[in-house]
N, CA, C and O of each residue as an XYZ file, in Angstrom:
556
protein
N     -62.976    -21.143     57.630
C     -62.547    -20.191     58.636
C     -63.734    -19.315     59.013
O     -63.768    -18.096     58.841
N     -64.803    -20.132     59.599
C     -65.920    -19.186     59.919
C     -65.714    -18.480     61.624
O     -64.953    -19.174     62.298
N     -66.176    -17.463     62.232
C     -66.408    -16.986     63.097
C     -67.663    -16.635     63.183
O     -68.075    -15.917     62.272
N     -68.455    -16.957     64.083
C     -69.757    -17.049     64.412
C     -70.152    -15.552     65.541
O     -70.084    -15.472     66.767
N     -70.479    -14.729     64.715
C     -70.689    -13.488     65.980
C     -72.172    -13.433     66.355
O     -73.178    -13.814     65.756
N     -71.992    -12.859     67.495
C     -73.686    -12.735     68.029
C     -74.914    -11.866     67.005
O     -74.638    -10.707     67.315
N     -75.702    -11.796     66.320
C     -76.224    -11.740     65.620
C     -76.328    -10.269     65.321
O     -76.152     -9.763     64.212
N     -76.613     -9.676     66.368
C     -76.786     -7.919     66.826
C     -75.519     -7.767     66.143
O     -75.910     -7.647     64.983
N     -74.304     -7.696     66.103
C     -72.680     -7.531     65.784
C     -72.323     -7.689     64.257
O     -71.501     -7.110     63.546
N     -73.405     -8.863     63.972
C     -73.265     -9.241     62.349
C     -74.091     -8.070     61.604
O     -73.680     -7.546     60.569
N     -75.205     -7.742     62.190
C     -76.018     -6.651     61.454
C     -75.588     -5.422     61.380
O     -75.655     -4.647     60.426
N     -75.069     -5.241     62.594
C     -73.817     -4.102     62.931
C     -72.778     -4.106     61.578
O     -73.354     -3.607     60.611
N     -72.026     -4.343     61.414
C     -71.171     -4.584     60.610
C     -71.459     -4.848     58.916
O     -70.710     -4.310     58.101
N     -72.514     -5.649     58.500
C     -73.257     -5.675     57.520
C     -73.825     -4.281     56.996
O     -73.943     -3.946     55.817
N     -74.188     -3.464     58.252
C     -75.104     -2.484     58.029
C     -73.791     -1.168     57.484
O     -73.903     -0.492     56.462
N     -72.828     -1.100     58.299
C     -71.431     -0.719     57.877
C     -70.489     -0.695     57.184
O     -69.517      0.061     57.190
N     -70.869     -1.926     56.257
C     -70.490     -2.493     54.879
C     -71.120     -1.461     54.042
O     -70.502     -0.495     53.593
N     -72.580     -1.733     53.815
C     -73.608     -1.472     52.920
C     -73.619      0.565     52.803
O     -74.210      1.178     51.913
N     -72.831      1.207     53.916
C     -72.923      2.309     54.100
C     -71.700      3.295     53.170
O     -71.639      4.473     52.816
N     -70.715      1.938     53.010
C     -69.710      2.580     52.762
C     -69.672      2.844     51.226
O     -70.133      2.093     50.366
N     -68.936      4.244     50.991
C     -69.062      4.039     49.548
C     -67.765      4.108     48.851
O     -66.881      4.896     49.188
N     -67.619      2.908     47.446
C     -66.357      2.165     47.605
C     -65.712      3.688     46.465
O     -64.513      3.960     46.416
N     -66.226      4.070     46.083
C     -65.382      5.481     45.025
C     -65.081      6.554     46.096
O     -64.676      7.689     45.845
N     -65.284      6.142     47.096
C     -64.767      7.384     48.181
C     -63.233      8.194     48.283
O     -63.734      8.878     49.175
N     -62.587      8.442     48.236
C     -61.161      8.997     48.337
C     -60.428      8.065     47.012
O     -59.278      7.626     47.033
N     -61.226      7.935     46.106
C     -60.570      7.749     44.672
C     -60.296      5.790     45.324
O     -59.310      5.264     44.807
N     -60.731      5.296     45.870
C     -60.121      3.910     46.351
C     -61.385      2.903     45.708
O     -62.505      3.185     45.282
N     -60.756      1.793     45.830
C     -61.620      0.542     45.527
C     -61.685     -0.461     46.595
O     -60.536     -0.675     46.982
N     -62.632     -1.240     47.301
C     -62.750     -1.771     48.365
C     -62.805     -2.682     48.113
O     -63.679     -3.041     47.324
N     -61.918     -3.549     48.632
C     -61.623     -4.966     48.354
C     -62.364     -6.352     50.162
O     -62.100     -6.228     51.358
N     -63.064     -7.202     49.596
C     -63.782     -7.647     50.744
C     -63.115     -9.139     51.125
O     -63.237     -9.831     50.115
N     -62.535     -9.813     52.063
C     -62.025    -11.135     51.229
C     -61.516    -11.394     53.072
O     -61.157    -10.506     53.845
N     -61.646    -12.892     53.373
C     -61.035    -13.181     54.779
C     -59.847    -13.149     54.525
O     -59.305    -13.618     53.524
N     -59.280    -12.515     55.541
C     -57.952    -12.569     55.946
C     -56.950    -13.660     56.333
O     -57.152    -13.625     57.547
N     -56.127    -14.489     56.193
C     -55.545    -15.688     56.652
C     -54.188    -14.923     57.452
O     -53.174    -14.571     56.848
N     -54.405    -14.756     58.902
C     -53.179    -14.825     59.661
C     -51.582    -15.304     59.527
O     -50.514    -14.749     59.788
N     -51.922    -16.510     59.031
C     -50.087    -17.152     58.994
C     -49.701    -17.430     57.580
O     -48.649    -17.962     57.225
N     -50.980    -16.874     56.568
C     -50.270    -16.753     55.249
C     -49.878    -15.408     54.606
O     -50.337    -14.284     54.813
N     -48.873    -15.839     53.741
C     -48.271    -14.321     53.630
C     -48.269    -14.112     51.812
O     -47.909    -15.127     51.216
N     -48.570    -13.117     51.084
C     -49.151    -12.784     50.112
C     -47.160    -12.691     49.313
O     -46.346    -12.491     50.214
N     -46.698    -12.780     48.293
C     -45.196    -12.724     48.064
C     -45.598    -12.329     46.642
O     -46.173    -13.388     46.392
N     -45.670    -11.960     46.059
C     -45.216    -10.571     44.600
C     -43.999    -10.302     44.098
O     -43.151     -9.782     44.823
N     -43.769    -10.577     42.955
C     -42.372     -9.673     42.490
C     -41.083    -11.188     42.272
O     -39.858    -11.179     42.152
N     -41.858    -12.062     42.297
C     -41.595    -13.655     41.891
C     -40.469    -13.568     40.877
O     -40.880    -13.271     39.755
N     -38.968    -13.774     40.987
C     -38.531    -14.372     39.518
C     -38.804    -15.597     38.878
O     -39.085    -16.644     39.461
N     -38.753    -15.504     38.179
C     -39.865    -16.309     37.144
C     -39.673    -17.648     37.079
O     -40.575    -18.369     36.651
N     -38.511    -18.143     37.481
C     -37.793    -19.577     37.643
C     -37.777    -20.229     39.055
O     -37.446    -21.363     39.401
N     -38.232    -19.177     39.755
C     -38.553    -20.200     41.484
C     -39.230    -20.820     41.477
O     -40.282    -20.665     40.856
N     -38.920    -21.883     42.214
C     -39.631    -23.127     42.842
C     -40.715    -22.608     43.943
O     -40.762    -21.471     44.411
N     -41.484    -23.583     44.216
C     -42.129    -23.838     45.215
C     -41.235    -23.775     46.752
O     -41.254    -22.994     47.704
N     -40.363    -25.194     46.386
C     -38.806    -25.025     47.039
C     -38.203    -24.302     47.755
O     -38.294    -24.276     48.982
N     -37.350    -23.467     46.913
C     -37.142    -22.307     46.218
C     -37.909    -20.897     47.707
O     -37.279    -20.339     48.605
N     -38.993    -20.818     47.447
C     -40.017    -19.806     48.266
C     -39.519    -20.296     49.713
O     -38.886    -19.460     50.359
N     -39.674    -21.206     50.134
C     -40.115    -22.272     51.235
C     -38.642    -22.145     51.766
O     -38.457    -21.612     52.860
N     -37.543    -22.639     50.994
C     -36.262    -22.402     51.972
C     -36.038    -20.866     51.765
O     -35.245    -20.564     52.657
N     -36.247    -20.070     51.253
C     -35.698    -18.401     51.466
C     -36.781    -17.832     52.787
O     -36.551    -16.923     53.584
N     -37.728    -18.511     52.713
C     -38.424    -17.824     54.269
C     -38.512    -18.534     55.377
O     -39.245    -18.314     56.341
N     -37.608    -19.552     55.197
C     -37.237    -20.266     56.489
C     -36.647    -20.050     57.538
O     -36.591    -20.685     58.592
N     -35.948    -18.588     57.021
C     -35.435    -17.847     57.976
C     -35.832    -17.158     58.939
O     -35.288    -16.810     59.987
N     -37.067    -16.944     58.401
C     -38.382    -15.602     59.154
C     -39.135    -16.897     60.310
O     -39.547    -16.582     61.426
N     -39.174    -17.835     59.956
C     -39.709    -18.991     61.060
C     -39.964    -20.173     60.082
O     -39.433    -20.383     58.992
N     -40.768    -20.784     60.643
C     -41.380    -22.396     60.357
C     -42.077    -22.376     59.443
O     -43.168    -21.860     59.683
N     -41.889    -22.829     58.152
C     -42.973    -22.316     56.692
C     -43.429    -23.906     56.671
O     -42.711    -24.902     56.578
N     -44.942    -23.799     56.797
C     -45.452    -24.860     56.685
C     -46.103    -25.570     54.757
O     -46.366    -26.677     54.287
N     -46.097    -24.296     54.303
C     -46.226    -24.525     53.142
C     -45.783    -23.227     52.138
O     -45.764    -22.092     52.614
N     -45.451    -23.455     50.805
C     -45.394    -22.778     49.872
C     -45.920    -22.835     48.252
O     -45.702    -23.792     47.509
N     -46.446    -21.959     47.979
C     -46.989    -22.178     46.823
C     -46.775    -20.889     45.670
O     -46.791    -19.683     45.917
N     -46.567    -21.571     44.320
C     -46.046    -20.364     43.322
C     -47.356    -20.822     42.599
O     -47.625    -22.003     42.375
N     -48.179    -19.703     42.242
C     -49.450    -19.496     41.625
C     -48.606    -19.260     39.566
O     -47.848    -18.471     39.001
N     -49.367    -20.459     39.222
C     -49.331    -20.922     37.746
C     -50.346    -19.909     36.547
O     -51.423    -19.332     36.694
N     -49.661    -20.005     35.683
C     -50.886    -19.462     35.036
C     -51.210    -21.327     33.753
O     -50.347    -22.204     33.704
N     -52.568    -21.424     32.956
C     -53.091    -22.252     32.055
C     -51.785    -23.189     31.145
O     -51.875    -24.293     30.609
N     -50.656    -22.288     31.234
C     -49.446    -22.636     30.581
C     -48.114    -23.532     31.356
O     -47.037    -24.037     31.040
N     -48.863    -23.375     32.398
C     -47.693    -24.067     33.636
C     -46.533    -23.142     33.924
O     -45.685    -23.679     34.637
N     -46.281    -21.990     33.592
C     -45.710    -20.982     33.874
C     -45.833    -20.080     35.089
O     -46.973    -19.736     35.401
N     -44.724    -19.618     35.876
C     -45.350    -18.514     36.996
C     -46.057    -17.313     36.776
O     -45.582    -16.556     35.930
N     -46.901    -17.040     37.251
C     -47.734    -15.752     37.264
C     -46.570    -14.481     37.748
O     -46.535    -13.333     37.306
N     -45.795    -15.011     38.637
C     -45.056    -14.106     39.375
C     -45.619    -13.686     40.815
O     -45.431    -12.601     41.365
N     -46.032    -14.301     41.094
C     -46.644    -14.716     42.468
C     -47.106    -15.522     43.759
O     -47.987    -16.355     43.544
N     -46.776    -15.437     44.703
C     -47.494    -17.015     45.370
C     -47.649    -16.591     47.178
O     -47.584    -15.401     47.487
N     -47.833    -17.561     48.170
C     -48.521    -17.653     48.818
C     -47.133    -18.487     50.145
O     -46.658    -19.616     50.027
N     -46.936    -17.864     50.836
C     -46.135    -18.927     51.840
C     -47.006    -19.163     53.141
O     -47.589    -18.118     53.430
N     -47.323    -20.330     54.138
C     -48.024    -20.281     54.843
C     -46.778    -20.748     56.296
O     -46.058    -21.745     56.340
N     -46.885    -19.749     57.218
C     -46.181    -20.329     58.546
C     -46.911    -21.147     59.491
O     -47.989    -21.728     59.369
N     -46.011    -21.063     60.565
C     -46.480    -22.169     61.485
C     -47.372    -20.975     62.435
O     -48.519    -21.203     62.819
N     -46.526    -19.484     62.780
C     -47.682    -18.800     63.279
C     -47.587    -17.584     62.783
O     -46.616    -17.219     62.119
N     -48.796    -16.695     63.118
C     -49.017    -15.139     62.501
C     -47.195    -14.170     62.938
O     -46.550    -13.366     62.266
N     -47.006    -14.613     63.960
C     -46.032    -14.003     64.396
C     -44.245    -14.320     63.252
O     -43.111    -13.883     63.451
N     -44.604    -14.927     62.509
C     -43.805    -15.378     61.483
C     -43.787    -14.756     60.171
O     -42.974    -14.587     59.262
N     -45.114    -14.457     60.448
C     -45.480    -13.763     59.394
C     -44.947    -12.306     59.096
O     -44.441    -11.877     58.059
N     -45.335    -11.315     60.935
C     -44.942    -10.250     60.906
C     -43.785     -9.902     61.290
O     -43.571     -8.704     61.477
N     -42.317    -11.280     61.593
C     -41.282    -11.223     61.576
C     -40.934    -10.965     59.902
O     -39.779    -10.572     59.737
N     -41.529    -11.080     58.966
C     -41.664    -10.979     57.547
C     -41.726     -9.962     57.375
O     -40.863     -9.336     56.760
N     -42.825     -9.433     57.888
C     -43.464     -7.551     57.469
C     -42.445     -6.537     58.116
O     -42.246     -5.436     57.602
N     -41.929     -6.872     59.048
C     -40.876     -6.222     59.784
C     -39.820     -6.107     59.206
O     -39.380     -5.015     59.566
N     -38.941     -6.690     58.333
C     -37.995     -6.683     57.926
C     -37.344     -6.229     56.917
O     -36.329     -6.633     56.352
N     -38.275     -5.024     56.679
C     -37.947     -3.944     55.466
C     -38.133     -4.373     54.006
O     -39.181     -4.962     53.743
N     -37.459     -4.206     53.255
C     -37.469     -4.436     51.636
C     -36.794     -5.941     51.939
O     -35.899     -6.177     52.749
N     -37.383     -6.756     51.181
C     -36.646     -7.984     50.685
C     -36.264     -8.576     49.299
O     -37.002     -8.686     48.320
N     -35.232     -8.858     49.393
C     -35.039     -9.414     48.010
C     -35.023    -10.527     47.554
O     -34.838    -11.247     48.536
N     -35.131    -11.409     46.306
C     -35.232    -12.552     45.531
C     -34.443    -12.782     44.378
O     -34.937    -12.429     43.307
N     -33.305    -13.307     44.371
C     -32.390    -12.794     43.054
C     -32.192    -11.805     42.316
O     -32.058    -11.878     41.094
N     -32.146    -10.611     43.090
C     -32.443     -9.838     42.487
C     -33.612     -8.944     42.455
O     -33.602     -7.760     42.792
N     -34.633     -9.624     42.013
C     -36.104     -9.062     42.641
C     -36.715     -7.989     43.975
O     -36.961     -8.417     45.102
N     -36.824     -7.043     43.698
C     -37.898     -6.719     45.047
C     -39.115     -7.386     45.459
O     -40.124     -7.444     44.756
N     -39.046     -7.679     46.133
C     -40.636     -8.948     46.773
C     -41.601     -8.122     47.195
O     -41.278     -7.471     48.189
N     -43.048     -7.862     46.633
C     -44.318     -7.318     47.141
C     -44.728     -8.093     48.200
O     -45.092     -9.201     47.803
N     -44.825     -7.933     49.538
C     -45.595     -8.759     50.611
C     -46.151     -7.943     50.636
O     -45.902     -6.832     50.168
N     -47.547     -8.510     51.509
C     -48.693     -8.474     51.537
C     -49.260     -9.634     52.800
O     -48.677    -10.547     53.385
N     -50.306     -9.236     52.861
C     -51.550    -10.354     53.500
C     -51.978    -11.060     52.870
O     -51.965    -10.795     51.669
N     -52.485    -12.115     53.238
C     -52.997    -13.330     52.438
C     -54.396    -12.795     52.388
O     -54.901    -12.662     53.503
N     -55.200    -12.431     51.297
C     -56.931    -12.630     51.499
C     -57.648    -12.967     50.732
O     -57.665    -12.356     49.664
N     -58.223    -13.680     50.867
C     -59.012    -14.452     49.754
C     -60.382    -13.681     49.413
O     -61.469    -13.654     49.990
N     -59.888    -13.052     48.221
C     -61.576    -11.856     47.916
C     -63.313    -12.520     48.022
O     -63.859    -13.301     47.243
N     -63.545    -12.254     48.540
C     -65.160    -12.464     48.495
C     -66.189    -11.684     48.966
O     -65.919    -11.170     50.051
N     -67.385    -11.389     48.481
C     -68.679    -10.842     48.994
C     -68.794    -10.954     50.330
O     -68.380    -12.077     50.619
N     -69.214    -10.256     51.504
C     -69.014     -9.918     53.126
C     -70.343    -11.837     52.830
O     -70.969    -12.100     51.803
N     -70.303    -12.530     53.880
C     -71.046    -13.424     54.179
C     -72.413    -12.885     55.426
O     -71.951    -12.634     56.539
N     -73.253    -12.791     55.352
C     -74.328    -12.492     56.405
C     -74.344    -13.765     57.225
O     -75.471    -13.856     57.712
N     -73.569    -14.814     57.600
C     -73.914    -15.550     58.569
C     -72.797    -15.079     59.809
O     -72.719    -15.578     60.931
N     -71.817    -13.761     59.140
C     -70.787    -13.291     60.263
C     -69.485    -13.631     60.236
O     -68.703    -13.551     61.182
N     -69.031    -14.388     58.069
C     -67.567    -15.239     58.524
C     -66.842    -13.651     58.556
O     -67.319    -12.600     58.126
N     -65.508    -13.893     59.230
C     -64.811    -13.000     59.523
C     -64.369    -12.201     58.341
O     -64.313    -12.985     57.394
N     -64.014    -10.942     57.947
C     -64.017     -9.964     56.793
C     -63.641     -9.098     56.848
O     -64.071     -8.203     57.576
N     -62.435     -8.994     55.900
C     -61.490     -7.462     56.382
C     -62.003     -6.817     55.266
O     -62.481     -7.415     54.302
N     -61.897     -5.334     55.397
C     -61.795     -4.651     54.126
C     -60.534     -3.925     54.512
O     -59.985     -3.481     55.521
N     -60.294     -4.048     52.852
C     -58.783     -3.406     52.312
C     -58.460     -1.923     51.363
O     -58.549     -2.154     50.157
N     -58.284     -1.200     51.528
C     -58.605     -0.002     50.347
C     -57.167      0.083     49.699
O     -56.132     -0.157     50.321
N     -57.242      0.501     48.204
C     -56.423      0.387     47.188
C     -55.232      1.470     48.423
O     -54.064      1.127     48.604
N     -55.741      2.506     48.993
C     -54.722      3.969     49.684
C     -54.225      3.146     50.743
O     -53.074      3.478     51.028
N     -54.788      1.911     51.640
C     -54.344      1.170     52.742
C     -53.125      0.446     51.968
O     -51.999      0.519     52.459
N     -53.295     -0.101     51.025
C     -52.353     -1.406     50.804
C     -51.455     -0.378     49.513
O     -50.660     -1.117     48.932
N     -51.409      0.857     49.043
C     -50.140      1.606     48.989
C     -49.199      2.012     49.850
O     -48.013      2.253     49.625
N     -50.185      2.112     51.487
C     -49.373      2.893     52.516
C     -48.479      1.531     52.823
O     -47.251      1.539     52.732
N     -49.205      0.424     53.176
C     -48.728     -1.023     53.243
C     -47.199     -1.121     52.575
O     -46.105     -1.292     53.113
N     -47.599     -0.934     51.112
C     -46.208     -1.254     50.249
C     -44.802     -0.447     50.219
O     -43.680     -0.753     49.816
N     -45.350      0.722     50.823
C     -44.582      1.964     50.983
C     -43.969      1.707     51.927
O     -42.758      1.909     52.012
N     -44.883      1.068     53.086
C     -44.077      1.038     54.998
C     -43.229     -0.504     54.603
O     -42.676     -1.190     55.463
N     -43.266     -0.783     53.406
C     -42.455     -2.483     53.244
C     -40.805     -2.021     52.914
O     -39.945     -2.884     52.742
């Protein structure tokens, strides 16, 4: 998922990275691309399927995939990953207040895959620990 920006824009932004400082307002800065039509799901009971994930958000739109993140034991972490057909599926998701799972309250979230900012310009959100409380709060 690279995006190729004009070079001036990448240094821009690099240079805006490097400025920021991550102990600022007590937060930790998290660096990682963003995936549009995947959606971050938390708060897992412990016996769902893959399945399971995939038909309960079938409702929100077209789930092209689902995945429950394992831990070394073959056990759920309590977490996983649903991917739609579009972003707009996604934020028919985010829209829809508190959700539940047998019981469970469900942590959504954004999908982002953490990594170091790339200097060739791939695309890169930053996230702060106070953003993704206000996030969980407005869920």
């Amino acid at each position: 998922m690279k995006t190729n920006f004009p070079r001036k824009y990448q240094l821009n932004f690099m240079e805006r990275l490097s400025n920021m400082n991550p102990k600022e307002n007590n937060s930790m800065y998290i660096y990682g691309v963003k995936f549009p039509k995947r959606l971050f799901v938390g708060g897992l009971p412990e016996k769902v399927t893959a399945a399971d994930l995939a038909n309960f958000f079938e409702r929100f739109g077209t789930v092209i995939e689902a995945k429950i993140v394992l831990n070394n034991k073959g056990n759920s972490k309590g977490y996983g990953f649903v991917t739609f057909y579009s972003p707009e599926d996604v934020g028919n998701v985010m829209k829809s207040g508190q959700i539940y799972m047998h019981g469970n309250r469900l942590n959504l979230g954004p999908a982002v895959r953490k990594q170091k900012p790339d200097v060739e310009g791939e695309a890169i959100v930053l996230v702060t620990d106070r953003e993704k409380r206000q996030q969980h709060r407005n869920s």
